[in-house]
C-alpha positions, 0 to 999 in steps of 0.5 A: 203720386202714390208709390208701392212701399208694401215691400219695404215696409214688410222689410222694415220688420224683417229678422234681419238686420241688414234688410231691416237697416236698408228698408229704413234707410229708404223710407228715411229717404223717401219721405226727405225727397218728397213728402206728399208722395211718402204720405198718400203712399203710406194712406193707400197702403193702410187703406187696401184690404188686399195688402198684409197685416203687418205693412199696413199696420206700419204704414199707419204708425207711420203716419201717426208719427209723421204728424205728433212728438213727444218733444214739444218743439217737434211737435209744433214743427210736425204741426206746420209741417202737415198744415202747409200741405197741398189741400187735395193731399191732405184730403185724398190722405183723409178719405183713405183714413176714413174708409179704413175704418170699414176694413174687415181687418181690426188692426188696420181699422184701429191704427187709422182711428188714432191716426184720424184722431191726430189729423183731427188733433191738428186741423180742428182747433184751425177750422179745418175738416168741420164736416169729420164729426158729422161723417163719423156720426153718420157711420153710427148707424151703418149695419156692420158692428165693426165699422160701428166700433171702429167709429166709436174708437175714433171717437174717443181717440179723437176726444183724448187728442182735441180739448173741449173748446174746439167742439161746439156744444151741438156736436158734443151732445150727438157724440155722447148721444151715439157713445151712450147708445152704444153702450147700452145693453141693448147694444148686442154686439160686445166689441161695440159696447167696449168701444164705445165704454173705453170712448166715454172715458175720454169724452168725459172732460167734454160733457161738463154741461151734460152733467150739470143736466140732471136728467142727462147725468142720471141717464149716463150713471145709469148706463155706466152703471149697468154698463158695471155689469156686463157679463164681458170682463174688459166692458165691466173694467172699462166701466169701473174706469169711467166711474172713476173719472167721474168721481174726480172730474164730477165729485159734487154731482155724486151724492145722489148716486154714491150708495148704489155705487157703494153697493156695485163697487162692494160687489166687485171688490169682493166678487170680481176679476182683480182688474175689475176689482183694482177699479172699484178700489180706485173709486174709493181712492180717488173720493179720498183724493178729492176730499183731502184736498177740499179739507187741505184747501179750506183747512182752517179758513171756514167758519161754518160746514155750509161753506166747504164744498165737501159731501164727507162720502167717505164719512158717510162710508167708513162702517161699510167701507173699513171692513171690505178694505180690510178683506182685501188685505188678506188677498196678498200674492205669495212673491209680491214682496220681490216684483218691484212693479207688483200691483194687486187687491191687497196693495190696492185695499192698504193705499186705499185704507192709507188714504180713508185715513188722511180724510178722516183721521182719528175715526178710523182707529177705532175700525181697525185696531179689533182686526189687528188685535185679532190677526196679529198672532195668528198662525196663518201668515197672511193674517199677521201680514194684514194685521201689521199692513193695516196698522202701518197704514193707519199711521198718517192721518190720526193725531199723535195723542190718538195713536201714541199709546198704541203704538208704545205697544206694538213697537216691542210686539214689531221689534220682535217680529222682525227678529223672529217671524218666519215669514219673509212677507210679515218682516218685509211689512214689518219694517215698512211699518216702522219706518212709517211710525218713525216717519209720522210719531217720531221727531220734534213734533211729538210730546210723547216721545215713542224712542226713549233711552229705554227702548233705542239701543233694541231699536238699532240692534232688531234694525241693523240684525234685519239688515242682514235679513233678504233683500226685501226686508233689508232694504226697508230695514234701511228705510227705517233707520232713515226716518228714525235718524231724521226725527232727530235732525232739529234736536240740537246738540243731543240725540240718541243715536250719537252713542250707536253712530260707528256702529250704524254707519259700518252696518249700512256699508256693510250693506252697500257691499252686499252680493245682492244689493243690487235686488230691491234698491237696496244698494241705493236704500243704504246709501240714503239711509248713510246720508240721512245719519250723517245730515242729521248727525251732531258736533260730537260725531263729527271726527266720525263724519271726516273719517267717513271721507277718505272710505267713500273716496276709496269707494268712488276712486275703485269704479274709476278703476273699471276696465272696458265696460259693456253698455250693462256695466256702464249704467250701474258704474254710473248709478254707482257713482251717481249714490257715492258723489251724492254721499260726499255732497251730504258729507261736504254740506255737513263738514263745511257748515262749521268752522273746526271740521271744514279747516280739517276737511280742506286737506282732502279738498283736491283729491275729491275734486280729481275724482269728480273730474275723473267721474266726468271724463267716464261720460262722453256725452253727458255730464254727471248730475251728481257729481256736478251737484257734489262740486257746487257744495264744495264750491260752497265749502271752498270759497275763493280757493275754488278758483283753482280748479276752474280751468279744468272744471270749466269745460264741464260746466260747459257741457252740462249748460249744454245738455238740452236733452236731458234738461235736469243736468241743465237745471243743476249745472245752472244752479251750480253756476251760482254756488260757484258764483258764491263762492268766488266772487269776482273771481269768476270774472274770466268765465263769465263771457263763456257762461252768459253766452251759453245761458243767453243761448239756453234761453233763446232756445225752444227745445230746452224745458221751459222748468230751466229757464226760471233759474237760469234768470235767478243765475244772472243775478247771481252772476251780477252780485259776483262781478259787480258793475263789471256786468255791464257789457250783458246788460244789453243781452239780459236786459231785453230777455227779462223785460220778454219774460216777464211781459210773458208772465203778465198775460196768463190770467185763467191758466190752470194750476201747472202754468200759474205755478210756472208763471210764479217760479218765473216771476220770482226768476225775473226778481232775483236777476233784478235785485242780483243787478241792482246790488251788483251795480250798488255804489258804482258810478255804472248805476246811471246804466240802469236807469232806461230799464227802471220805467219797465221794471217799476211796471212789471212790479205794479203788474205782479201787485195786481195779480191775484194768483199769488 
């Protein structure tokens, strides 16, 4: 049945792009016209050492993705595909895979071990090819080192790809027997012991029972230990990322162990390639993890230490540990400030620094502040820029009371560095670090303010100064500002920003008009810095707020203006409009909550809805999600007048509870059904057949997230309280559909955290359409209509009162 497809896989990557489109149409072809034959052909090419490089490799891709998706309902629908196969070619495909492994060629070797791995993935968990683990295990103790390591990487794809429940305990004791083995130094061969390094990483999540057997646990630390010091770079990595793994997934078993991994990861940090380096850090940090979140999770709940599953490790470490974090400060890249995906030791030691101090808060301070005190003015750049990122980093986590004094003296000290400091690395850090203070010892928590009427108007000015500065340091000079104008947002009338609000927001458009905006997210930093000073702002700027409408109308309405746009052009129109329409929704939400500057934003009313209108007609496929939830908010503002406008917007309303691809704009259209529900009452009544008939679609759907579908319950009841007892022709629809979901949400006791947090938004979804029912139908004489839906409900409710998970 097999066919020859060495050329047009070779095709398939050709220059050319004709050659190129007529190989795929053909593949595309083949595997239509006969499935069974596309995939043995495919097999047979990956496994025939004759064959180039280049077409097996693509013959095992493939494969691959002939068998998994990202999509979930794709993938289920790969699933069903493979399991109806014929047997014979299902195993005439898998004997090819296997004895790929052998090929001298590492390539083709490593394709067919994901590929294995997704086999493996499907037929497992049904009972199927129970003989593979034992095949591969068998091949453990074949000479040639490469099929050893193909065997391993199998292994551990085959770990990453099926969850431990499906491999009895027997069969996870021989994989982690040969995976230890063969790491073991004695284990000549390097290419092995990395293998089998990367494969326990995976198997890790399958040896609960192995790590609750003191001698076994010893014997695997011992052997990722040793393994922590290989003379091979990527072993010593690999390494480091298991002990890593282990921190999070065996926290309680490592007391016994955590100072000689203080020692080995101490040495590596200070001695060892930075990806080998990078991991030790990450050690620390992820002890930190887990610690905030026993101590957050117990928080005030124990009476006595005993009762806290918390060992304090790092506790325990901080005088050691504080000072090898501190080394790595000094170790900054010369442009890192400019590289947005940058990542190196410096940044790695100031999160980690960052987090020792969430776990143990005011200790920490003492630690630090001598090597602030001491670097701070140094000549040497690197120095004063470790010195400010340790303090900003110490920011989160101590008490106000222990820090307040600190900082009230180093605010004039940052003030002045961000004006006069000559390097780009100190400012940038510098207003990071302002904006960290401003973030956590500025607001309504604090006692002692840190911003008087003393020290505000030099506040804006060195702010406003640096937002001229290099797009770096501009962009968290913007950062700043927006936390300074969200201390003040629960004051009440009065806020020291008011006198400097003109000032500041014709700075931050300034900024937005910049040539180089675009660099560092400034464009974007300035936007949501403008519209956390206008959320946070009071009555007396409003005049100021309403003569900031027709500016961002102007703004909004020139990239209307674009003619043909390259695909380039078109993302950053869109990401523009996208800051400009979430700019008017926080002016909107602001103007419309009182009475006076809502009767005098009306005028503007129309004009913005045709540009949000305008801004939809730009997308032929897709609807924009920020203009979409700039409509709900003046839907808010605008109440019953809003009726005006829904024979135009109605049919983008439409297309965005369409959008199943890109489920957030289904999510937000769906919450602006309700705003606009809110707003019109039963005014909406001529849409609602259009709207139910697209929302009972989205929840019969298998491809739309199931994130959207809670809302979309909640969305009935919105629907229901809007048209009152007119609802009763989709009560035969909605009815069945809540009655489904939640007998859904009654059978998911022992899920873990992700499903019982959706279970509960679902749960909740199911009781805001009920209420949103039952008020709808209140004083009709329709009620009578409920009453065979009342035993279900009243059961549903009982279940939810049982449920622990609340």
């Amino acid at each position: 049945m097999a066919m020859e497809v060495t050329q047009v896989l070779l095709n398939a990557q050709s220059i050319d792009g004709t050659v190129r489109k007529h190989a795929e149409e053909s593949l595309k072809q083949f595997q239509e016209q006969n499935l069974p034959s596309f995939l043995l052909s495919l097999s047979g090419e990956l496994s025939n050492d004759e064959k180039p490089v280049d077409s097996r490799k693509l013959a095992g891709l493939i494969l691959k993705n002939a068998l998994d998706a990202k999509e979930q309902h794709r993938k289920f629908e790969l699933v069903q595909r493979w399991l109806s196969l014929e047997s014979s070619v299902k195993t005439q495909i898998k004997q090819c895979l296997l004895k790929t492994l052998s090929s001298p060629v590492p390539d083709a070797r490593s394709t067919a071990s994901q590929v294995i791995a997704k086999v493996a993935g499907i037929e497992l968990p049904q009972k199927q090819w129970p003989e593979l683990i034992g095949s591969l295990l068998s091949n453990i103790h074949q000479l040639p080192a490469n099929v050893k390591q193909a065997t391993l990487e199998t292994l551990g794809y085959l770990c990453e790809e099926v969850s431990p429940d499906v491999v009895d305990q027997d069969q996870v004791n021989k994989i982690l027997t040969a995976v230890v083995q063969g790491m073991n130094a004695a284990e000549g061969n390097n290419d092995v012991r990395l293998a089998a390094t990367r494969a326990l990483y995976n198997a890790l999540g399958f040896a609960q029972a192995n790590f609750s057997n003191d001698m076994e646990r010893d014997y695997i630390m011992r052997v990722v230990c040793e393994a922590t010091l290989s003379p091979e770079v990527k072993i010593r990595q690999a390494a480091f990322e298991c002990l890593v793994s282990i921190s999070s997934t065996y926290y309680e078993k490592l007391a016994h162990y955590i100072q000689d991994i203080f020692n080995i990861t101490a040495k590596a940090v200070r001695e060892d390639e930075e990806p080998v380096a990078l991991q030790a850090i990450e050690f620390w940090s992820s002890i930190c993890d887990e610690e905030i979140d026993i101590l957050e999770e117990y928080g005030g709940d124990f009476t006595a230490d005993s009762d806290i599953p918390c060992f304090y490790f790092i506790k325990q470490a901080l005088p050691a540990l504080v000072p090898m974090l501190l080394e790595t400060l000094l170790k900054q890249e010369e442009d890192q400030d400019q590289d947005e995906g940058a990542w190196n030791i410096a940044m790695a030691g100031g999160t980690c620094l960052g987090l020792v101090a969430r776990t143990v808060g005011d200790d920490i301070v003492p630690l630090v502040m001598p090597f602030i005190e001491e670097n701070i003015t140094k000549p040497d750049w690197r120095q004063r820029e470790a010195a400010t990122y340790a303090f900003g980093s110490i920011l989160e986590g101590p008490s106000p009371d222990k820090l307040i004094s600190i900082v009230n003296v180093a605010l004039s000290f940052m003030l002045t560095a961000l004006t006069k400091d000559p390097s780009n690395h100190v400012k940038d850090t510098t207003a990071w670090t302002l904006g960290r203070i401003f973030e956590f010892l500025h607001g309504s928590t604090t006692d002692t303010p840190v911003i008087t009427q003393a020290n505000c108007q030099q506040i804006i000015t060195v702010l406003l100064q640096s937002m001229k500065d290099a797009p770096n340091v501009a962009e968290k000079a913007c950062g700043a500002l927006y936390f300074l104008a969200q201390g003040y947002e629960d004051v009440g009338p009065s806020s020291l920003l008011t006198p400097f609000f003109q000032e500041i927001v014709q700075s931050l458009l300034t900024v937005t008009h910049r040539e180089d905006a675009g660099e560092s997210r400034l464009r974007t930093a300035a936007y949501e810095a403008l519209n956390e000073v206008v959320r946070c702002s009071t009555d007396e700027t409003a005049p100021m707020v309403l003569q900031l409408v027709p500016v961002i109308m102007m703004e909004l309405h020139k990239t209307l203006e674009g003619q043909k746009l390259s695909s380039d052009e078109r993302e950053k129109q869109s990401e523009l409009q996208g800051l400009l329409c979430g700019c008017l929704q926080v002016i909107i939400q602001k103007l419309g909550s009182s009475e006076p500057t809502k009767y005098v934003f009306m005028q503007y009313a129309d004009q913005i809805m045709g540009l949000f209108l305008r801004v939809f007609a730009c997308r032929s496929a897709t609807v924009h999600e920020e203009a979409m939830l700039a409509i709900g908010a003046l839907a808010y503002a605008t109440g019953p007048d809003f009726a005006k406008y829904m024979p135009e917007f109605y049919k983008y309303l439409e297309m965005g509870l369409q959008n199943f691809e890109e489920y957030q704009v289904c999510a937000v259209t769906v919450g602006v059904v309700g705003d606009i529900c809110r707003a019109l009452e039963d005014k909406i009544l001529p849409y609602c057949d259009g709207i139910m008939t697209q929302l009972l679609k989205d929840l019969s759907s298998n491809q739309l997230h199931r994130s959207v579908k809670p809302p979309i319950f909640s969305c009935f009841g919105d629907i229901a309280l809007a048209i009152g007892e007119n609802f009763e022709k989709y009560l035969m629809y909605a009815m069945p559909m809540l009655q489904s979901a939640a007998e859904l949400s009654a059978h998911t006791s022992g899920a873990d955290d992700e499903m019982t947090e959706y279970t509960n938004s679902l749960r909740n979804g199911i009781l805001e359409a009920y209420s949103g029912i039952f008020q709808g139908f209140k004083n009709s004489p329709k009620t009578q209509l409920l009453i065979p839906y009342a035993p279900h409900i009243l059961q549903f409710l009982d279940s939810i009162y049982m449920e622990k998970d609340m």
